[in-house]
NUVOTOR-53770 format. One line per 2 residues: number of its first residue (from 1); for each residue x, y, z of N, C-alpha, C. Coordinates in steps of 0.05 Angstrom, whole numbers, plus 5000, padded with zeros to 4 digits. Atoms other than C-alpha are relative to their C-alpha. Example, Ala and Ser with C-alpha at 12.3 -4.5 7.8 and 13.67 -1.06 7.14 Angstrom:
// NUVOTOR-53770
1> 5018,4976,5000,5246,4910,5156,5018,5024,5000; 4984,4976,4999,5273,4979,5143,4985,5022,5014
//
This chain:
// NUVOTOR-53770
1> 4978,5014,5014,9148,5960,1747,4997,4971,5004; 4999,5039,5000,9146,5882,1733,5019,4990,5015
3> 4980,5023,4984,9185,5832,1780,5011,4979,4976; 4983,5025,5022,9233,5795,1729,5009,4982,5010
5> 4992,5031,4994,9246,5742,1771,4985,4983,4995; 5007,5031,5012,9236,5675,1752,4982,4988,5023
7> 5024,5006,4978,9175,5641,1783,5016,4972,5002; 4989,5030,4982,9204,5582,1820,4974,4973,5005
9> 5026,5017,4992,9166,5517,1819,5000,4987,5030; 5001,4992,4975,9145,5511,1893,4996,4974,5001
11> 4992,5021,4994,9162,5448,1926,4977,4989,5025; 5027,5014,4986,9101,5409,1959,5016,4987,5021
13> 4994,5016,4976,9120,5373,2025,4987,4974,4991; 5006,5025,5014,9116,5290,2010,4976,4999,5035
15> 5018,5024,4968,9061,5245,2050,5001,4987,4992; 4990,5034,4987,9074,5183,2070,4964,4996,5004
17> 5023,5008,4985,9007,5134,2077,4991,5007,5031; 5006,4991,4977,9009,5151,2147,4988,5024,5002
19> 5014,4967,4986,9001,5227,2142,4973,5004,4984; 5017,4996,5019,8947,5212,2095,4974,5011,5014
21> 5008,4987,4982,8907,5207,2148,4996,5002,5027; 4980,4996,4978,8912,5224,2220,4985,4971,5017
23> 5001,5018,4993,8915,5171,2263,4980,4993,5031; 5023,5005,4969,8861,5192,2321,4974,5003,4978
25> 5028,5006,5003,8804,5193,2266,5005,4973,4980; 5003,5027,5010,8818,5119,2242,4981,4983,5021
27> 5024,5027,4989,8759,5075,2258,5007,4978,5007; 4986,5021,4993,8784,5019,2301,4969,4982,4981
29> 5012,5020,5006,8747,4955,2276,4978,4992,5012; 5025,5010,4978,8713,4935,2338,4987,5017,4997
31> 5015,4982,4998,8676,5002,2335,4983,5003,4980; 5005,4994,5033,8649,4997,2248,4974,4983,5010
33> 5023,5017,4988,8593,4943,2286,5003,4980,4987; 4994,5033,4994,8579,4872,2276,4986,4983,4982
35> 5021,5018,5017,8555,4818,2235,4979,4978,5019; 5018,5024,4969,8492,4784,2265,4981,4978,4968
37> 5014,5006,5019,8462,4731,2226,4980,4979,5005; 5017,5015,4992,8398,4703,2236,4982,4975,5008
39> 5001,5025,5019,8367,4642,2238,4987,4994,4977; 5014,5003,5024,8323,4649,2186,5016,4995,4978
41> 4977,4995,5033,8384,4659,2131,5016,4973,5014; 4991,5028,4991,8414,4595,2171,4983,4982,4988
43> 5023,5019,5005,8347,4551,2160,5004,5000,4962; 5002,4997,5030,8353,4574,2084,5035,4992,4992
45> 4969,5014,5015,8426,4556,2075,5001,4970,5007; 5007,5033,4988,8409,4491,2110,4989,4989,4982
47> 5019,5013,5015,8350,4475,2062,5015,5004,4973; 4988,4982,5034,8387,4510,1995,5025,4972,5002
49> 4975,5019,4996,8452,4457,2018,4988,4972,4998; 5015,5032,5000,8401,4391,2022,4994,5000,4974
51> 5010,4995,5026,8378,4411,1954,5016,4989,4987; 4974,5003,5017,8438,4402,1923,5010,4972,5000
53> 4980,5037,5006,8457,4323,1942,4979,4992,4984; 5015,5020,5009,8426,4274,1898,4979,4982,5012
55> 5037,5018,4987,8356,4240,1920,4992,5021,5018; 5011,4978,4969,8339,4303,1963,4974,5012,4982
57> 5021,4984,5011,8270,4329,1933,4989,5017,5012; 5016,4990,4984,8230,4387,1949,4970,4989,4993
59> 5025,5015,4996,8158,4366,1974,4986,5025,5008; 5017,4973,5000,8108,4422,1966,4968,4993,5003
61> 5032,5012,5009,8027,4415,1970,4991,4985,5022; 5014,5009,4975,7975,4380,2019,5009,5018,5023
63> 5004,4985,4983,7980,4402,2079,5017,5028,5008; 4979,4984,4988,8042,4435,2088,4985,5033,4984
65> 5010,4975,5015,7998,4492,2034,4988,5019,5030; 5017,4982,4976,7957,4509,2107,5028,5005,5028
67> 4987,5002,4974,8014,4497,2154,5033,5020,4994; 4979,4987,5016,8074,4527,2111,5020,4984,5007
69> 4972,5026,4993,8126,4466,2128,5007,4990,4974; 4990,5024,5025,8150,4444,2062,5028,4993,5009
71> 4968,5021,5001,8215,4402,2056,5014,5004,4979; 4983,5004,4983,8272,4406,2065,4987,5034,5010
73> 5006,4986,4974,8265,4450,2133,5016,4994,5006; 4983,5009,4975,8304,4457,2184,4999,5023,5024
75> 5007,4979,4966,8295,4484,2261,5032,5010,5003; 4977,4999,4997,8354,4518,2278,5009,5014,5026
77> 4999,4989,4986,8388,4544,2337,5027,5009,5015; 4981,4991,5005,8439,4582,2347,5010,5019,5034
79> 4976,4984,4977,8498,4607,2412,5014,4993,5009; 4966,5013,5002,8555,4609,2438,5012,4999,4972
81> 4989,4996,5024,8585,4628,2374,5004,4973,4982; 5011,5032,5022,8554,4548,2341,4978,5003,4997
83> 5022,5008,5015,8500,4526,2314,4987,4973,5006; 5008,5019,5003,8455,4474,2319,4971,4990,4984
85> 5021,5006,5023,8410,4440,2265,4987,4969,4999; 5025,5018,4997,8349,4401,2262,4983,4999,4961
87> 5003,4999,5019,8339,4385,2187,4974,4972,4989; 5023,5020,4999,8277,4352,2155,5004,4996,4970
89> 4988,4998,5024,8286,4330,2082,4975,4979,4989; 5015,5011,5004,8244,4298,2033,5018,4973,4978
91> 4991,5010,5026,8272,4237,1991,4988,4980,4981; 5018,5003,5029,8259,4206,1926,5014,4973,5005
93> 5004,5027,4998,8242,4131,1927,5018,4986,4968; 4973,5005,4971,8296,4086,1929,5024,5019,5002
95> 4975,4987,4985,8347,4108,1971,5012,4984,5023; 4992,5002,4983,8394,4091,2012,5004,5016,5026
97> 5005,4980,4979,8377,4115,2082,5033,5012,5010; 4980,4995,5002,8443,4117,2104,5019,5016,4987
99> 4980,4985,5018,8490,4142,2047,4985,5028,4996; 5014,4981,5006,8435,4190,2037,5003,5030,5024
101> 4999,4985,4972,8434,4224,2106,5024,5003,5005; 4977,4993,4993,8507,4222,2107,5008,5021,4977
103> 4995,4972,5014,8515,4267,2045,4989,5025,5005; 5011,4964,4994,8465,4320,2068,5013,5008,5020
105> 4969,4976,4981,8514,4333,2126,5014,4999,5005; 4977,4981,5011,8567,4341,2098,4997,5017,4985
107> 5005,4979,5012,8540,4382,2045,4982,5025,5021; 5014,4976,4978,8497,4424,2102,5029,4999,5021
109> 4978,4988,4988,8561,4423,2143,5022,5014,4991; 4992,4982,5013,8599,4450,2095,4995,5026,4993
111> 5011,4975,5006,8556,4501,2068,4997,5025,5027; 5009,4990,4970,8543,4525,2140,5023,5016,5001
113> 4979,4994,4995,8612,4534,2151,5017,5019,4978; 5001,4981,5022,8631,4567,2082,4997,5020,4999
115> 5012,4974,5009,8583,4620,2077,4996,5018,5036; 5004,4986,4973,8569,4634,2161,5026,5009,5017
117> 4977,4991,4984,8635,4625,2190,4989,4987,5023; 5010,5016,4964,8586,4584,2255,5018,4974,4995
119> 5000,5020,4998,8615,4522,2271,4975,4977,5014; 5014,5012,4997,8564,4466,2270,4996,4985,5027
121> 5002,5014,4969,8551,4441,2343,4994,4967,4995; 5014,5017,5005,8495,4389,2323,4986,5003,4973
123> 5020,4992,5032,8462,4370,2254,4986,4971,5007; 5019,5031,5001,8404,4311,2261,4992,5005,4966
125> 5004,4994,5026,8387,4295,2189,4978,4979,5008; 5022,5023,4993,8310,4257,2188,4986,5002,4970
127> 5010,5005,5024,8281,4236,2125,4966,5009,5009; 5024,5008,4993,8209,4253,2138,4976,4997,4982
129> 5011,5004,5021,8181,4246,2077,5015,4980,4970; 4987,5014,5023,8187,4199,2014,4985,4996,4981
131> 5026,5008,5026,8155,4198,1949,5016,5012,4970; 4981,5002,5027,8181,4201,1874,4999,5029,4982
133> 4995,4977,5012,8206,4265,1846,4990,5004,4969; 5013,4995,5022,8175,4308,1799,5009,5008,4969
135> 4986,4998,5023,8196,4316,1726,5021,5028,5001; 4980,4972,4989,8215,4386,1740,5022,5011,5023
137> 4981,5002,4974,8245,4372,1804,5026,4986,4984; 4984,5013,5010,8291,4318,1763,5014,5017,4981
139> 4983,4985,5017,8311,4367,1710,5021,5026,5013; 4985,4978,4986,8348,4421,1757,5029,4978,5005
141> 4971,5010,4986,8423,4407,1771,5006,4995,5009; 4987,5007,4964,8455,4386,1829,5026,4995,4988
143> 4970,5002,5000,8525,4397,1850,5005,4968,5015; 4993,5025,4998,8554,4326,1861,5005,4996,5016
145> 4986,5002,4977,8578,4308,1930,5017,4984,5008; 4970,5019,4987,8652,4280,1946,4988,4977,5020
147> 5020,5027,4975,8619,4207,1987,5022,4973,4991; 4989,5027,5004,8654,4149,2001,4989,4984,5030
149> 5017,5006,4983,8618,4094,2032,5014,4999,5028; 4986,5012,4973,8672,4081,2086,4988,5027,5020
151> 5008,4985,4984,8643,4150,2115,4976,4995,5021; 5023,5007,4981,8582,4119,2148,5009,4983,5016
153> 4988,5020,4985,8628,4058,2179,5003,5025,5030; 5003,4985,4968,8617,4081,2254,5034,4990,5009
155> 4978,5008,4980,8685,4085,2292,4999,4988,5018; 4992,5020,4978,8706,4036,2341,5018,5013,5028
157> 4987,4978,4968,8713,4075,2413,4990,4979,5022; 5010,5019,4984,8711,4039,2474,4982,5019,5018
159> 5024,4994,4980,8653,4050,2513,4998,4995,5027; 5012,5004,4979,8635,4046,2589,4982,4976,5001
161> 5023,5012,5007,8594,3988,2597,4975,5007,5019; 5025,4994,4997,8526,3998,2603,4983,4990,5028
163> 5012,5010,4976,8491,3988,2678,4978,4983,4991; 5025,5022,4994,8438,3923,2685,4988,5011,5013
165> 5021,4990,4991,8376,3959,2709,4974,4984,4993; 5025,5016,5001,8323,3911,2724,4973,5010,4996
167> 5031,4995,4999,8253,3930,2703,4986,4987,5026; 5015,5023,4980,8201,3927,2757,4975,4993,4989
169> 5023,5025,5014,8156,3867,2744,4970,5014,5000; 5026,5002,5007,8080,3884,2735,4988,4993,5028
171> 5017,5003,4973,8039,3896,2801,4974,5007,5000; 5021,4999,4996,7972,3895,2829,4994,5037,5002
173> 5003,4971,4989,7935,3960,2841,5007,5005,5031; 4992,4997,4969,7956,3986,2911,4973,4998,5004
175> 5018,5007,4982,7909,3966,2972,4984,5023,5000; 5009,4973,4991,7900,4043,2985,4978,5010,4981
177> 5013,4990,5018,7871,4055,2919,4971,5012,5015; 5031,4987,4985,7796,4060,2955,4995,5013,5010
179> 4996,4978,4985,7817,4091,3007,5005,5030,4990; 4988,4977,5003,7853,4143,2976,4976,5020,4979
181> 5018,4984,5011,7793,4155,2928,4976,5012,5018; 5018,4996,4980,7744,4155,2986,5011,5025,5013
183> 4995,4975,4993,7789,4210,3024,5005,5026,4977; 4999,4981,5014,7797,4243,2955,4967,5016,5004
185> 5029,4999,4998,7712,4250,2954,4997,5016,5028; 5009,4994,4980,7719,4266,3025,5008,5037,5000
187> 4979,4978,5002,7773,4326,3018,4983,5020,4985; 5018,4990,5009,7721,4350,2962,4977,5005,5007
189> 5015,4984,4983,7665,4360,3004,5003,5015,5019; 4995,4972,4973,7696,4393,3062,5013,5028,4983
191> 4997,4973,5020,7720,4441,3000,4973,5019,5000; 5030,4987,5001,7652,4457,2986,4988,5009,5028
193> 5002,4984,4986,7633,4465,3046,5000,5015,5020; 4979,4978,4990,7684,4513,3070,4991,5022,4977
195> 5008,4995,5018,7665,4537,3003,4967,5025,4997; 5026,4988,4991,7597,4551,3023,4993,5016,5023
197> 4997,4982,4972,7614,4579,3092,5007,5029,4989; 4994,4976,5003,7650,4627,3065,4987,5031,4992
199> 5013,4990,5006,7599,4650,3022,4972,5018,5023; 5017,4987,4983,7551,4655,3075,5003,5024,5020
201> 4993,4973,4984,7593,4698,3115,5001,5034,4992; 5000,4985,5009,7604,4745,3062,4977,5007,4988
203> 5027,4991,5002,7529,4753,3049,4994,4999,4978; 5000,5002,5031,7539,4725,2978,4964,4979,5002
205> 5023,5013,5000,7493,4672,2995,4983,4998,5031; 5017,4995,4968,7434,4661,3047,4996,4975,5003
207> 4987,5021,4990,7436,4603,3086,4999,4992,5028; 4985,5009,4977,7442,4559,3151,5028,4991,4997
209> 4968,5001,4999,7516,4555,3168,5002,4969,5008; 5002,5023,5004,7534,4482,3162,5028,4991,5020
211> 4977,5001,4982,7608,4487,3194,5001,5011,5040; 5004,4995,4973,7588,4528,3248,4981,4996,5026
213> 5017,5017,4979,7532,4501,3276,5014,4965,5003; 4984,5033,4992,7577,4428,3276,5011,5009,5018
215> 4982,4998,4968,7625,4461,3323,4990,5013,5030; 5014,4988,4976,7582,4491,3365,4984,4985,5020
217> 5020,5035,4994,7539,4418,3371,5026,4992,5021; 4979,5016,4992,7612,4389,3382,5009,5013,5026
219> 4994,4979,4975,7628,4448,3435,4979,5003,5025; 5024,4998,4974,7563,4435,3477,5001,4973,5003
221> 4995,5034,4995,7577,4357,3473,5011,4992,5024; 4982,5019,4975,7594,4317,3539,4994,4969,4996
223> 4996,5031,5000,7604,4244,3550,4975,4987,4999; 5024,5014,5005,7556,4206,3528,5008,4964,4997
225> 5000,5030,5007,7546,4126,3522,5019,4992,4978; 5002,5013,5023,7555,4123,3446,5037,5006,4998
227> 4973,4993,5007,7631,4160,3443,5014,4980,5005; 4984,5021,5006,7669,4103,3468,4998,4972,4973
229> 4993,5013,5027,7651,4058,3413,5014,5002,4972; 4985,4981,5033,7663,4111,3355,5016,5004,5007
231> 4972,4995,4999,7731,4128,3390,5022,4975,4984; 4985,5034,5012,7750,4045,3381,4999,5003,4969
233> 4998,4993,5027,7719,4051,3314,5015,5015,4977; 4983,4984,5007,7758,4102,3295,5027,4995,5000
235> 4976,5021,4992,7821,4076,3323,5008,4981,4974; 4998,5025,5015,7814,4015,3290,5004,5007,4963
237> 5002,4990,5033,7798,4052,3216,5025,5006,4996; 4976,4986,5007,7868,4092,3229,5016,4970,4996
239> 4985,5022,5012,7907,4023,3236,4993,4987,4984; 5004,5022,5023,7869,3990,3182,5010,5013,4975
241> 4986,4993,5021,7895,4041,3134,5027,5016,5000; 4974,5001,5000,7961,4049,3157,5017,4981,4990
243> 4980,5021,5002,7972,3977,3149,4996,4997,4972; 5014,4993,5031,7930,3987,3078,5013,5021,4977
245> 4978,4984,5014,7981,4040,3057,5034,4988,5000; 4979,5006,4999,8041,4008,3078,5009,4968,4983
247> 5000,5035,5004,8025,3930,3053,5007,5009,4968; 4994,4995,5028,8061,3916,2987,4980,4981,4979
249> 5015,5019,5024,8031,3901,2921,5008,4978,4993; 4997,5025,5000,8013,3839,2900,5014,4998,4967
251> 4979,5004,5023,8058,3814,2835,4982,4983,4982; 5020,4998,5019,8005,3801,2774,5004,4982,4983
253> 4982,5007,5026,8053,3772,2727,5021,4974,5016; 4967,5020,4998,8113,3712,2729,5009,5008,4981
255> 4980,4997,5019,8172,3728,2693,5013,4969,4978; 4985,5020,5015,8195,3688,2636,5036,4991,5001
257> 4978,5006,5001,8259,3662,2617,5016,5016,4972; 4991,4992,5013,8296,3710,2564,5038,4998,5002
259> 4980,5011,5005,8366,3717,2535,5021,5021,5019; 4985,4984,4987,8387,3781,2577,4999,4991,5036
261> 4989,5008,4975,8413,3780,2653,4972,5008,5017; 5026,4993,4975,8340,3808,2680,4977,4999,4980
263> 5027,5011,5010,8273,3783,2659,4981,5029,4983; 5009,4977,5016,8243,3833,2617,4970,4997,4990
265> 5026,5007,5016,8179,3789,2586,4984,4987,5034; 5012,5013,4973,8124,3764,2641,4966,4988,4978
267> 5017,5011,5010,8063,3724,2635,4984,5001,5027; 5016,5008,4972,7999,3728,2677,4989,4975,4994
269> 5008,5037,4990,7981,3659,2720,4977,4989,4983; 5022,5008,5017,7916,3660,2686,5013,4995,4961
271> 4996,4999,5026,7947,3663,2618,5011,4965,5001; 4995,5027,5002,7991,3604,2636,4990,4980,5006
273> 5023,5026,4997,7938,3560,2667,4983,4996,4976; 5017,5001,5022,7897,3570,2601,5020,4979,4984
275> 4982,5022,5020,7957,3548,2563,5010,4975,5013; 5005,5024,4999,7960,3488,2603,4985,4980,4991
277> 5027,5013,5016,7896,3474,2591,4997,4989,4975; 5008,5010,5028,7898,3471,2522,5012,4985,4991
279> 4977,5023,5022,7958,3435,2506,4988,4968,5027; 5015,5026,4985,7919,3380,2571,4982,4990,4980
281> 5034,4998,5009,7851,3380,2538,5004,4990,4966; 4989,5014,5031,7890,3355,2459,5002,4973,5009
283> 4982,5033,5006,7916,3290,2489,4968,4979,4995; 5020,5020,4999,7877,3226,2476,4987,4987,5025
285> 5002,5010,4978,7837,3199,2530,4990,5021,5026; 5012,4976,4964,7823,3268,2574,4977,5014,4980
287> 5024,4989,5004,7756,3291,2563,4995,5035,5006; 4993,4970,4995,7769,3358,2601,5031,5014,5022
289> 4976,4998,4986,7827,3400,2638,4991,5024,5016; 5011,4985,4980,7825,3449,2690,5024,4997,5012
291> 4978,4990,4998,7886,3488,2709,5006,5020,5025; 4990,4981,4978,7900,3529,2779,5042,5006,5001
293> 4971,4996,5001,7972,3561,2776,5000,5021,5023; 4996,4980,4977,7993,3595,2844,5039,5003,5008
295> 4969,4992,4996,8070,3612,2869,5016,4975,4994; 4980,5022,4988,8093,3546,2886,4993,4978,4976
297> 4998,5024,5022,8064,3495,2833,4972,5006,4980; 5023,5003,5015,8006,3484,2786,4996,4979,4993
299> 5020,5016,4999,7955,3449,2790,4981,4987,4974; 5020,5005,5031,7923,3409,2723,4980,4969,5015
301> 5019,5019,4994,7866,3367,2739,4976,4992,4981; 5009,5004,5028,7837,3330,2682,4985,4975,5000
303> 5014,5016,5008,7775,3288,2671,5001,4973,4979; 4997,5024,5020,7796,3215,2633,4984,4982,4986
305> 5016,5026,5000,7766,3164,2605,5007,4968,5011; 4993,5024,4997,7766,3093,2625,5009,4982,4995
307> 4973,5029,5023,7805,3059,2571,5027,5012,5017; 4959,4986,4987,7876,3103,2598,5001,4994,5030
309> 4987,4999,4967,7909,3079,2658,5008,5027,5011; 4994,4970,4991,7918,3136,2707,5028,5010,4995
311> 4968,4995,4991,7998,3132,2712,5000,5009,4959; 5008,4994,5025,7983,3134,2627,4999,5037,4996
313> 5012,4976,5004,7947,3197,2632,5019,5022,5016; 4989,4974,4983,7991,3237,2685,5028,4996,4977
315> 4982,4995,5019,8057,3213,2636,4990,5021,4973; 5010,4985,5010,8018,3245,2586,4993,5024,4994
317> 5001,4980,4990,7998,3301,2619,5031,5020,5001; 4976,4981,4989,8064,3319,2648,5024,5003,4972
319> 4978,4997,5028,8102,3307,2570,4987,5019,4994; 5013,4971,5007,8050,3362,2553,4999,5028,5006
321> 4999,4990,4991,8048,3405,2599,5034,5022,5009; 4974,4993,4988,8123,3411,2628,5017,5011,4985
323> 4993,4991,5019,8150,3442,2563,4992,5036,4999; 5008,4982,5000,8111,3499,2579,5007,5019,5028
325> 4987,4988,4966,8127,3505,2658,5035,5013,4996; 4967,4994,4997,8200,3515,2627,5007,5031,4996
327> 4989,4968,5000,8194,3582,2603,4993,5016,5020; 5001,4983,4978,8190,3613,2667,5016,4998,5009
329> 4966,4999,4993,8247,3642,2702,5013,4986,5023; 5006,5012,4961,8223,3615,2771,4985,4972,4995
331> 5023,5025,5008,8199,3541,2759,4989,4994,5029; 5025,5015,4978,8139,3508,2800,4997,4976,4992
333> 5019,5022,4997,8115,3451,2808,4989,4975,4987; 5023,5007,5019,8078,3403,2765,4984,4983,5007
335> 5021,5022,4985,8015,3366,2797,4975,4996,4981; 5025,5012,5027,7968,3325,2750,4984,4981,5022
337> 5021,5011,4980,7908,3306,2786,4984,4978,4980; 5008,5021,5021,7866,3247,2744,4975,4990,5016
339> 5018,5011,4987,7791,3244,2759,4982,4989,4977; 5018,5015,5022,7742,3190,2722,4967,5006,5005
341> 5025,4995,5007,7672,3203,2696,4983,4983,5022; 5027,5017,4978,7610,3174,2744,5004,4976,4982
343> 5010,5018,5019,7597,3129,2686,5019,4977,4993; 4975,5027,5011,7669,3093,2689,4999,4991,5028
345> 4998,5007,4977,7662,3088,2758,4990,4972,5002
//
C-alpha cells in the first residue's frame, strides 16, 4: 500500500564561511613557502630601468661579443633583506654627466623597489661608455623621468673636520739595503744546502756531506792563533750593522712652499742647483755658473768677465737667483762666489 504522506522538503543545516572549512587544515602562510629572488632577475630590472631614462643607450659588439658585458650591467648584491647595486651604463654623446646619473637612480631605485619589494642599500651609477646612439636605438620609446635639477644640489650637513696628515717627504734607500740583500743570498745558500743534506741522507742523491763534515771540522777545532782576530772581526761586522739598521734615512728631496698646512710638493737639491744655474749662466757678463745646494745654503759660483765689477755680478746673481730660493718651505742661504778668467787676470 502507498504512503500518502506528503514528502516534506528537508531542511539543509546553514554554513557559515567558517564551517566551510575546518580550521586545523588551513594553511598558515608562513608554511605555503617563500619568495626568493635572485640576482640575476635584479641585474635585469636594473639594466631594463637604465633603458628607460633618456641618453641611456645599449652598447653591444667589440669586445663585449667575447666577454658577454654589454651595457647597461649591473653587479649586484644582495642581504639582509637590501640590495646593493653596481650599475654600468652606456651614454649617448652629449650629456650631462650629472643630471644623467641622477635620473638612472631614481628610475633604478624606483623600479627596484616597485617590482622587488628590496630596499636599495647602495646604487653607484658609472657611465663607462659613450658613443652616439643607433638609429634603431633612437626609435624605441622611453618612459620620461620626473627630474628637477635642484635634485643633484648636494645637501649642506656639517661635517667633522678632516685630520692634517702630513705626507712623509721622499727618502734615501735605507743603509741596510746591502746588507739585507747579502744576508738574503746568504739565507739562500744555507737553504740549499740543508737542501742537499737532506737529500743525501735520504739516499736520493750521492754525495760528500757538506754540513756535516763542517761540524765535525768545527767539533775537532781548538785554539788556534787565527780565532782571535775572526772573533774581533766578527764583533765588529755585528755593530757595524746594527748601527747600519738603526741609522735613519737620508732626506732626497726639499719641500716646497704650497697653499696647504703640510708640504706636499718637494724638489731634489740637484734639480734646484740646475735651476740656479740656468737662470746664473743668462745674465750678461757670466761666462759660466756652477751650483752646489746642501742643507744650510747654496752655493753659485760663476765665472765673469772683466768688464762687470764683482759687487755688479753678485747683485745680479743674487736678483736672479733668490726668486727661486723662495719656493722652498725651509729657506737657505744665498752665496755667490765671482771667479775671473786667467786672461782678465
Amino acid at each position: 500500500m502507498a504512503d500518502s504522506r506528503p514528502i516534506q522538503p528537508e531542511t539543509l543545516p546553514s554554513r557559515t564561511g567558517a564551517d566551510v572549512v575546518a580550521p586545523e587544515t588551513v594553511d598558515p602562510v608562513g608554511h605555503r613557502g617563500q619568495l626568493v629572488i635572485k640576482d640575476r632577475a635584479v641585474e635585469r630590472i636594473a639594466a631594463a630601468a637604465a633603458l628607460q631614462v633618456p641618453g641611456v643607450i645599449r652598447q653591444r659588439g667589440g669586445l663585449s661579443l667575447f666577454t658577454g658585458r654589454d651595457l647597461p650591467r649591473a653587479d649586484v648584491t644582495t642581504g639582509g633583506g637590501a640590495v646593493a647595486v653596481n650599475l654600468y651604463i652606456a651614454a649617448e654623446w652629449p650629456y650631462d654627466a650629472a643630471a644623467l646619473t641622477r635620473r638612472v637612480h631614481d628610475a633604478v631605485d624606483r623600479q627596484l623597489h616597485e617590482l622587488t619589494g628590496l630596499p636599495v642599500h647602495e646604487l653607484n651609477v658609472l657611465v663607462a661608455a659613450t658613443s652616439v646612439a643607433e638609429p634603431a636605438e633612437r626609435s624605441e620609446p622611453s618612459v620620461p623621468v620626473e627630474y628637477t635639477e635642484a635634485d643633484i644640489v648636494a645637501r649642506t650637513e656639517y661635517r667633522a673636520p678632516v685630520p692634517v696628515v702630513a705626507p712623509l717627504p721622499p727618502l734615501a734607500h735605507p743603509a741596510a739595503a746591502p746588507a739585507a740583500a747579502l744576508i738574503a743570498v746568504g739565507a739562500l745558500a744555507l737553504a740549499f744546502a740543508a737542501a742537499r743534506e737532506l737529500l743525501i741522507v735520504r739516499g736520493t742523491y750521492a754525495g760528500a756531506p757538506w754540513l756535516r763534515n763542517s761540524f765535525e771540522w768545527f767539533g775537532r777545532l781548538h785554539w788556534q792563533s787565527w780565532i782571535a782576530p775572526v772573533a774581533a772581526a766578527l764583533v765588529l761586522l755585528g755593530v757595524v750593522l746594527v748601527v747600519v739598521a738603526v741609522k735613519p734615512r737620508r732626506r732626497t728631496h726639499v719641500p716646497l712652499q704650497v697653499s696647504g698646512p703640510v708640504p706636499t710638493v718637494w724638489m731634489r737639491r740637484t734639480d734646484l742647483a740646475r735651476m740656479c744655474s740656468a737662470h746664473a749662466s743668462t745674465l750678461p757678463g757670466v761666462y759660466a755658473a756652477r751650483t752646489v745646494v746642501d742643507r744650510r745654503r747654496a752655493l753659485v759660483s760663476i765665472v765673469g768677465s772683466g768688464e762687470e765689477s764683482t759687487a755688479d755680478l753678485v747683485a745680479a746673481v743674487r736678483g736672479a737667483v733668490a726668486p727661486n730660493l723662495e719656493l722652498l718651505a725651509e729657506p737657505i742661504a744665498l752665496v755667490v762666489q765671482v771667479h775671473r778668467p786667467r786672461t782678465a787676470r
